[in-house]
N, CA, C and O atoms as CSV, one atom per row, in Angstrom:
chain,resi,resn,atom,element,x,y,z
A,1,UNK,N,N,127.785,81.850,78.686
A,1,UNK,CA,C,128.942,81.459,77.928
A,1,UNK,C,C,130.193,82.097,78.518
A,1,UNK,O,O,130.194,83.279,78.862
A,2,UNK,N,N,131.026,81.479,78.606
A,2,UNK,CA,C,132.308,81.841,79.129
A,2,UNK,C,C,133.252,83.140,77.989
A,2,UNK,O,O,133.799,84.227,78.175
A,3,UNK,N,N,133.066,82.438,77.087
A,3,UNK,CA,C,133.647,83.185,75.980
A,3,UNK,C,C,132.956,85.071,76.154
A,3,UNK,O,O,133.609,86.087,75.917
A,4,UNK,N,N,131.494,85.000,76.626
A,4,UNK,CA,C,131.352,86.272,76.346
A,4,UNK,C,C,131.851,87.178,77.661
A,4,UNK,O,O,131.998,88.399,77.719
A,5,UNK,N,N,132.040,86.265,78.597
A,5,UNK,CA,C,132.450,86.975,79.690
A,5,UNK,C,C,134.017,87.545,79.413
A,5,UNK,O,O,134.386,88.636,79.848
A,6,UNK,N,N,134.821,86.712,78.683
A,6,UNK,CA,C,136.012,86.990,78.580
A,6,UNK,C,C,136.392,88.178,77.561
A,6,UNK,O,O,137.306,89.000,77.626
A,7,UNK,N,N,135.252,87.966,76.474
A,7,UNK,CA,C,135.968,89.376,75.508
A,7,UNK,C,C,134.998,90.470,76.408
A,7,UNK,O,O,135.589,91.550,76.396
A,8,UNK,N,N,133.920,90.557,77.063
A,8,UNK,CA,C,133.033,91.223,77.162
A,8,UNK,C,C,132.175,91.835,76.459
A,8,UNK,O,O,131.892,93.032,76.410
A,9,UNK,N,N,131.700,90.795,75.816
A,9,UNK,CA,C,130.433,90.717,75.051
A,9,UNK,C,C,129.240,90.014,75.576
A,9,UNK,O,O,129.344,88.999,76.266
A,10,UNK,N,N,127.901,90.647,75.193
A,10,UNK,CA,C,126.460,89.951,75.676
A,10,UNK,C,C,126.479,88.634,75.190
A,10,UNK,O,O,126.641,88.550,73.973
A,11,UNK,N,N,126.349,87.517,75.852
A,11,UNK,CA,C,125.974,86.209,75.066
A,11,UNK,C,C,125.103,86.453,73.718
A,11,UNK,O,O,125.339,85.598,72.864
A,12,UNK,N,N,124.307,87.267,73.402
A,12,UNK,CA,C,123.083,87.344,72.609
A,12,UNK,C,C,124.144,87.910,71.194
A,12,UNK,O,O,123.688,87.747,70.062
A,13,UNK,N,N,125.570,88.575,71.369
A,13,UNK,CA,C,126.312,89.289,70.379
A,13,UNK,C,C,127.233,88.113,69.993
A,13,UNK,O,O,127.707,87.989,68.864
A,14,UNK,N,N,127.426,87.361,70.893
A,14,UNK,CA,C,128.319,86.099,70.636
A,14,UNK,C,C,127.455,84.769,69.752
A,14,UNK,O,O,128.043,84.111,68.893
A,15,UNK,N,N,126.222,84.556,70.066
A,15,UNK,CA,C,125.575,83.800,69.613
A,15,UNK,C,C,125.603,84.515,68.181
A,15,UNK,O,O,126.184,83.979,67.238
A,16,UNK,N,N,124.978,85.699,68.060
A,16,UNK,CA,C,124.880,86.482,66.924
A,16,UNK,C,C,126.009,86.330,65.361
A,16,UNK,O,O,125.814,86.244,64.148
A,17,UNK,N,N,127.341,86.367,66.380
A,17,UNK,CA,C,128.323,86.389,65.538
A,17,UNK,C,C,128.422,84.631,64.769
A,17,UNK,O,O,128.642,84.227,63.627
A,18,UNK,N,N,128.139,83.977,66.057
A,18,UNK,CA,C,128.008,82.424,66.115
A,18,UNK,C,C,127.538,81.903,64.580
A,18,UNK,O,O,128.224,81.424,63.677
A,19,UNK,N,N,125.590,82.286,64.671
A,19,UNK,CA,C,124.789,82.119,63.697
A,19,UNK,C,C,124.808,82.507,62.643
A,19,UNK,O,O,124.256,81.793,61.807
A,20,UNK,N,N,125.436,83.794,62.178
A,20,UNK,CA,C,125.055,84.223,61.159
A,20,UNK,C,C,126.772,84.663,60.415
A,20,UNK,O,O,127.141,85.146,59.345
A,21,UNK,N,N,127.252,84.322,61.294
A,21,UNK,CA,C,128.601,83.884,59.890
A,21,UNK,C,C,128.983,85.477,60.159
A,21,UNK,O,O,129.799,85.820,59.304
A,22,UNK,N,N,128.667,86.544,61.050
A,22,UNK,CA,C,128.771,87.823,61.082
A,22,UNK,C,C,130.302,88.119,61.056
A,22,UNK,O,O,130.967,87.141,61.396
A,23,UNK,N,N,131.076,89.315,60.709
A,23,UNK,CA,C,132.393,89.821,61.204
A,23,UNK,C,C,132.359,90.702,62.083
A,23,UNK,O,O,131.554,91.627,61.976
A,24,UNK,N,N,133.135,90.624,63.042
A,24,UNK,CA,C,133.605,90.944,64.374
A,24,UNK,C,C,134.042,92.132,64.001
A,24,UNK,O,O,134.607,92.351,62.930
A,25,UNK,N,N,133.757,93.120,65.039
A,25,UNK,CA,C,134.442,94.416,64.822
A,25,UNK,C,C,135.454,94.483,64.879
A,25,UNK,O,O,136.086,93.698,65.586
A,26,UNK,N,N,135.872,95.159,64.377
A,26,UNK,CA,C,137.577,95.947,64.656
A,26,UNK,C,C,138.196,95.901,66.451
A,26,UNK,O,O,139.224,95.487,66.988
A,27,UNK,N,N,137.080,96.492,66.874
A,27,UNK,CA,C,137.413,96.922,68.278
A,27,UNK,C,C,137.314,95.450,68.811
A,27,UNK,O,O,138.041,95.229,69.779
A,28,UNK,N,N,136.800,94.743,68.510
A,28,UNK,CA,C,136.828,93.148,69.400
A,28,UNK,C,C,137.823,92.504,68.766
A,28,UNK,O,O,138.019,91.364,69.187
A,29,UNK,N,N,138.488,92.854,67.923
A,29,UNK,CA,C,139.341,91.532,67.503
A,29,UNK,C,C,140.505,91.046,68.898
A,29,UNK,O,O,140.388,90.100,69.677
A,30,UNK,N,N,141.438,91.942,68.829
A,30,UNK,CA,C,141.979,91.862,70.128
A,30,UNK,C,C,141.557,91.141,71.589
A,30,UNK,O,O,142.346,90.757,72.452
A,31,UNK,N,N,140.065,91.065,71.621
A,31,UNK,CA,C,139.399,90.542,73.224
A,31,UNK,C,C,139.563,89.094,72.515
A,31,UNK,O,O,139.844,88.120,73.213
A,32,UNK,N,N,139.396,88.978,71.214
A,32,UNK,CA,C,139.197,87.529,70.507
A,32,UNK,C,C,140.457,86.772,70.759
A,32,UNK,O,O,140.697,85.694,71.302
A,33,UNK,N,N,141.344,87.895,70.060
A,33,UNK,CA,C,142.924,86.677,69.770
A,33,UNK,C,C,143.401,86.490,71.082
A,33,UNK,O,O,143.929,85.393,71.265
A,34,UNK,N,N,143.357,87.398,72.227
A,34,UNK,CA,C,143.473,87.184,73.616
A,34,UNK,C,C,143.114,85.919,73.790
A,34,UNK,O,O,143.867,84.945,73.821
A,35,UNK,N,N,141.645,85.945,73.934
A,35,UNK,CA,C,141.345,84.790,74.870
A,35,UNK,C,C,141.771,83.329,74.469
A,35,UNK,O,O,142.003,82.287,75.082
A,36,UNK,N,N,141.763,83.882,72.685
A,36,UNK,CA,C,142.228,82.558,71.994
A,36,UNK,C,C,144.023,82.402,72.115
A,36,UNK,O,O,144.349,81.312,71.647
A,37,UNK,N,N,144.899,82.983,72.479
A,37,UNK,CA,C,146.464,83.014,72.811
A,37,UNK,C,C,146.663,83.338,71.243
A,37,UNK,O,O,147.890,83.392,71.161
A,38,UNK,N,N,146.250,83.536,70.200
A,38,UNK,CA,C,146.782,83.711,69.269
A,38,UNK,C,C,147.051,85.257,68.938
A,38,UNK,O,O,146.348,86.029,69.590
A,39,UNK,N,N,147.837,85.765,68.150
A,39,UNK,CA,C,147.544,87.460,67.272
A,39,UNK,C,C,146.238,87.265,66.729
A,39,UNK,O,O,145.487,86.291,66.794
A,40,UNK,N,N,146.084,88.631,66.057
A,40,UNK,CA,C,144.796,88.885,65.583
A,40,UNK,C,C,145.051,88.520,64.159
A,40,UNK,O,O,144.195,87.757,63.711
A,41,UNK,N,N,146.106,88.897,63.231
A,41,UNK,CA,C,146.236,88.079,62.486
A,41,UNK,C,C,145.961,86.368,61.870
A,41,UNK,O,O,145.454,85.901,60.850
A,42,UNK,N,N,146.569,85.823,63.042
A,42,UNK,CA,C,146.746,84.228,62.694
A,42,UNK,C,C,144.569,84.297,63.082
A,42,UNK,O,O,143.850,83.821,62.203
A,43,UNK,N,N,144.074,84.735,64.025
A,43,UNK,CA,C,142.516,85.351,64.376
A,43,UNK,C,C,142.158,85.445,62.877
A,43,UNK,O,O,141.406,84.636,62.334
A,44,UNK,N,N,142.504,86.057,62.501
A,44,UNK,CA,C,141.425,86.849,61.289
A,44,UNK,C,C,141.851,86.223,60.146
A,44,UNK,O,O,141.275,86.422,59.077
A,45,UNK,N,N,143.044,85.295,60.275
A,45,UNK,CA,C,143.328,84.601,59.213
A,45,UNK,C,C,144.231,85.109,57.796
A,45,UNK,O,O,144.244,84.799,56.604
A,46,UNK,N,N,144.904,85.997,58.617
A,46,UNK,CA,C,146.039,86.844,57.669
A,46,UNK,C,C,147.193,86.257,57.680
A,46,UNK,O,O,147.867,86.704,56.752
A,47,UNK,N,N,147.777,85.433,58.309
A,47,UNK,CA,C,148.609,84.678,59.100
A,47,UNK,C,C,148.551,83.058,59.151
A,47,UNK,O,O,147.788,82.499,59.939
A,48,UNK,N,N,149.392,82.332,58.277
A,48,UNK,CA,C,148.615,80.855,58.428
A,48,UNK,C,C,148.956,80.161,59.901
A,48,UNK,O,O,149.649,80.752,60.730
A,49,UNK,N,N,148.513,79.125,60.085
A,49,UNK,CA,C,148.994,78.588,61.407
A,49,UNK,C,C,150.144,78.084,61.126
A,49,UNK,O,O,150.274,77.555,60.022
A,50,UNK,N,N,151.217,78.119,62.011
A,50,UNK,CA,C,153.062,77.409,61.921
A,50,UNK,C,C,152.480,75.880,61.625
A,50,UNK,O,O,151.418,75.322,61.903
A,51,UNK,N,N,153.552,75.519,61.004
A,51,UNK,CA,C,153.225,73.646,61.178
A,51,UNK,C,C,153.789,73.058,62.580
A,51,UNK,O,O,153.604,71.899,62.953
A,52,UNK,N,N,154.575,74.140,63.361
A,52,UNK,CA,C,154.767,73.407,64.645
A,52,UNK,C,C,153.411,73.212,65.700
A,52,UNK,O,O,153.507,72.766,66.843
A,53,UNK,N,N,151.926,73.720,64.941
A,53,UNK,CA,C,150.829,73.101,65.631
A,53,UNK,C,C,150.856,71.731,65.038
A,53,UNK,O,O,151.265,71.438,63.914
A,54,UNK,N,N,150.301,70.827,66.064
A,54,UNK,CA,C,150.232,69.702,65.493
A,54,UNK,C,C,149.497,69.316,64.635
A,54,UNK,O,O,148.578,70.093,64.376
A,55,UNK,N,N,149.553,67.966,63.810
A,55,UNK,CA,C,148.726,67.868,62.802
A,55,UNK,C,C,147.290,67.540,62.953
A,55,UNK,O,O,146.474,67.691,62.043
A,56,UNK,N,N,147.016,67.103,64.094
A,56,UNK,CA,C,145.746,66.394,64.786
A,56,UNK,C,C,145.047,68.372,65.191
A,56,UNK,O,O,144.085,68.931,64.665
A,57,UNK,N,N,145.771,68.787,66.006
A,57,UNK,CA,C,145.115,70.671,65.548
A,57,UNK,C,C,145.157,71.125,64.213
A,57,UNK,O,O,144.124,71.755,63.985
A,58,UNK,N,N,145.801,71.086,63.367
A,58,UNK,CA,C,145.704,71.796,62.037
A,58,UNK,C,C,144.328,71.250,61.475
A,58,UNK,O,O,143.467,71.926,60.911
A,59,UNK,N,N,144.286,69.689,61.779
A,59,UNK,CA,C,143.207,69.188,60.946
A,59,UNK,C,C,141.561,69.625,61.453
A,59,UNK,O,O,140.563,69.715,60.739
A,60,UNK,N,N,141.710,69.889,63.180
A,60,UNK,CA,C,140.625,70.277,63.390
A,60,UNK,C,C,140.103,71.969,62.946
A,60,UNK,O,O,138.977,72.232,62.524
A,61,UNK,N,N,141.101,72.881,63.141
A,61,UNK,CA,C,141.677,74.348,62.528
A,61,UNK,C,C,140.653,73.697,61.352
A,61,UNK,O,O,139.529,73.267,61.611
A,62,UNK,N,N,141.214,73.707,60.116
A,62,UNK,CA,C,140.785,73.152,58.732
A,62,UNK,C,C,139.239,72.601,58.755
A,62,UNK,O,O,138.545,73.130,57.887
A,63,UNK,N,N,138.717,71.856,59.398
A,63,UNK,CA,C,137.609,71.116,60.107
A,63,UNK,C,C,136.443,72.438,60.321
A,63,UNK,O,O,135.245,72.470,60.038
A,64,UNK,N,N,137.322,73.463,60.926
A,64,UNK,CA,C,136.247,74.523,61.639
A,64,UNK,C,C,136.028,75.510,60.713
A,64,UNK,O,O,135.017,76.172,60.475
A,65,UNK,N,N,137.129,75.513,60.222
A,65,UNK,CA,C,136.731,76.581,58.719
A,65,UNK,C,C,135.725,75.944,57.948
A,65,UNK,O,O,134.905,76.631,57.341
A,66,UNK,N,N,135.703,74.895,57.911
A,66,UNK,CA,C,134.669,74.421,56.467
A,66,UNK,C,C,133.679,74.568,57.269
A,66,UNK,O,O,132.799,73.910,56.715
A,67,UNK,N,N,133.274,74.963,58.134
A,67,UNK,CA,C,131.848,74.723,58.661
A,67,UNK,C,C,131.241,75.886,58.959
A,67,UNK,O,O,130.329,76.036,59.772
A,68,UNK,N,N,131.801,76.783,58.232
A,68,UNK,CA,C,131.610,78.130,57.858
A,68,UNK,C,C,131.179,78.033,57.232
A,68,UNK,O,O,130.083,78.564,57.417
A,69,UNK,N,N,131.315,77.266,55.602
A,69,UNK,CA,C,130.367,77.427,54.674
A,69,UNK,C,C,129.586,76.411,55.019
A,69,UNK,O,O,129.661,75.488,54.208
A,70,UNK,N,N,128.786,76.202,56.006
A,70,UNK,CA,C,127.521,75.177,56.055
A,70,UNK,C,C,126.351,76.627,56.108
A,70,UNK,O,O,126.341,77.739,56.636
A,71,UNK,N,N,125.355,75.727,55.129
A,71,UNK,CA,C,123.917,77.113,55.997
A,71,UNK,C,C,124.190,77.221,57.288
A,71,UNK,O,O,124.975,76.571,57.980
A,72,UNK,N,N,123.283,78.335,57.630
A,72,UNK,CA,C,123.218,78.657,59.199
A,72,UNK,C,C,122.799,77.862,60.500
A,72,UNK,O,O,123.285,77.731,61.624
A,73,UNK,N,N,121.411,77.278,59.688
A,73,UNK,CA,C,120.794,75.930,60.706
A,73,UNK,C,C,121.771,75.108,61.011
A,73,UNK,O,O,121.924,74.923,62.218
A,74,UNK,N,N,122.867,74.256,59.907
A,74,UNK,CA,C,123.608,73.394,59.751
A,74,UNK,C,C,124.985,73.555,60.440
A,74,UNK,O,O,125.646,72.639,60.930
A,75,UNK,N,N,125.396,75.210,60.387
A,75,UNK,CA,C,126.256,75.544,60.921
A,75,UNK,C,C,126.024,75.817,63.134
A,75,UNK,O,O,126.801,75.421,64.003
A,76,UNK,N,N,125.076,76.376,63.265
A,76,UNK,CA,C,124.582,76.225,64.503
A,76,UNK,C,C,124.301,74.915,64.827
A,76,UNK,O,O,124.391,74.628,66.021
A,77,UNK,N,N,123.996,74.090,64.085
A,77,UNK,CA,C,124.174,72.569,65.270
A,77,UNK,C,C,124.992,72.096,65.199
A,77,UNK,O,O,124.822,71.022,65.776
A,78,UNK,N,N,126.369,72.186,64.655
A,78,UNK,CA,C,127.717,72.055,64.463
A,78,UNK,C,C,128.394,72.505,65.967
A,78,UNK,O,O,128.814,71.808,66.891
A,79,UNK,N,N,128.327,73.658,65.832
A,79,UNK,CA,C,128.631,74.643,67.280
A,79,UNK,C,C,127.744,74.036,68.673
A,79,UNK,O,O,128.231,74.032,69.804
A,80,UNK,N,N,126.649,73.638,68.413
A,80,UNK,CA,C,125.404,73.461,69.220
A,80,UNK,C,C,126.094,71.998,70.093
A,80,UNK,O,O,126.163,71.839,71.311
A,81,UNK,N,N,126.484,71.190,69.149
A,81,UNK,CA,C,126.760,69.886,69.380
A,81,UNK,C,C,128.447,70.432,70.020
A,81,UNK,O,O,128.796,70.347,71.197
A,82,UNK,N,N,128.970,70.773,69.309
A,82,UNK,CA,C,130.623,71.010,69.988
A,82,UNK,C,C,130.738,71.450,71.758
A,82,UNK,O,O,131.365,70.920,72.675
A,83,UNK,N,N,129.586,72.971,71.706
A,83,UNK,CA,C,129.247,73.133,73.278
A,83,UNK,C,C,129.029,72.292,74.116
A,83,UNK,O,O,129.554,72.412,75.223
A,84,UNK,N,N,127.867,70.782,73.708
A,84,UNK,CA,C,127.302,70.174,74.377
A,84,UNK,C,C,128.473,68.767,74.909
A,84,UNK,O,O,128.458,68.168,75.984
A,85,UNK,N,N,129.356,68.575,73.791
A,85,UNK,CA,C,130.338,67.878,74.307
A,85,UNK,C,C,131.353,68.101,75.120
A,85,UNK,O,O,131.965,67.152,75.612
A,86,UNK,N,N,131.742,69.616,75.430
A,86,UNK,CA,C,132.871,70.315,75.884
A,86,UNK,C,C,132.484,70.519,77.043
A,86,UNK,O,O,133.332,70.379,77.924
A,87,UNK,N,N,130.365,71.118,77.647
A,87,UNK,CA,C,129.946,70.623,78.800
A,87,UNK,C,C,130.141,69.435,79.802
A,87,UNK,O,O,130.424,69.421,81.000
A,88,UNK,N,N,129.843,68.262,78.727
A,88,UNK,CA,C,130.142,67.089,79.229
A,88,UNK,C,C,131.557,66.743,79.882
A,88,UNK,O,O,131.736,66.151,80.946
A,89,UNK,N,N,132.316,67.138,79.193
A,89,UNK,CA,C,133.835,66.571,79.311
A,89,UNK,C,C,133.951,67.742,80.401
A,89,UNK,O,O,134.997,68.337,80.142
A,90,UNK,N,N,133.456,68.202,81.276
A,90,UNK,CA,C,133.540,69.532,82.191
A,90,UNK,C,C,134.349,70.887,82.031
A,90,UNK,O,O,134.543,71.796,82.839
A,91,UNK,N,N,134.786,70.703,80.617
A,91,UNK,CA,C,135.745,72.172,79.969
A,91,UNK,C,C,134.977,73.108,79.973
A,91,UNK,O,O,135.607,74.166,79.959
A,92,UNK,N,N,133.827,73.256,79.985
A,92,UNK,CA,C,133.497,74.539,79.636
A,92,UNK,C,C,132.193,74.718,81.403
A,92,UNK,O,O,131.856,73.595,81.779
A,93,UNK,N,N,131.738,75.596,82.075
A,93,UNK,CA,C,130.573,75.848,82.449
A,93,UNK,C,C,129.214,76.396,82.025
A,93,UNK,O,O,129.080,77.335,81.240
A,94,UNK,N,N,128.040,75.612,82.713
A,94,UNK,CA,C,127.233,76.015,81.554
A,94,UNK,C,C,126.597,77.597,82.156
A,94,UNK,O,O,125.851,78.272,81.447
């Protein structure tokens, strides 16, 4: 996973956080909002997003939160399926 290379985390801590709905330490928030361009705030959700994101992002933003409250199975093939499309479209390496 790209993502774990970037905060420097084990894939196995990223999946971890992935599956089980876990909170991120203190000490990682920062590697997070980095990679994501955001503060750790607007990150952790202290901070709403500006409306100068567009509405087609806000709606997906909104989209990704609710799929937080899916069970875990439900919530991992959510993510499972998002990876597998973002492969395809060549954004991500596998």
């Amino acid at each position: 996973m790209e993502l774990a290379k970037k905060v420097r985390l084990s894939r196995r801590m990223i999946a971890h956080y992935e599956r089980h709905g876990e909170r991120i330490p203190v000490n990682h928030l920062t590697s997070f909002a980095n990679v994501f361009n955001v503060s750790v705030d607007l990150f952790v959700g202290l901070k709403p997003i500006k409306m100068t994101t567009s509405l087609r992002t806000a709606r997906l933003f909104n989209r990704l939160h609710r799929v937080e409250e899916l069970p875990d199975k439900d919530r991992k093939a959510v993510l499972d399926y998002i990876d597998a499309l973002l492969l395809k479209a060549g954004i991500v390496k596998p």
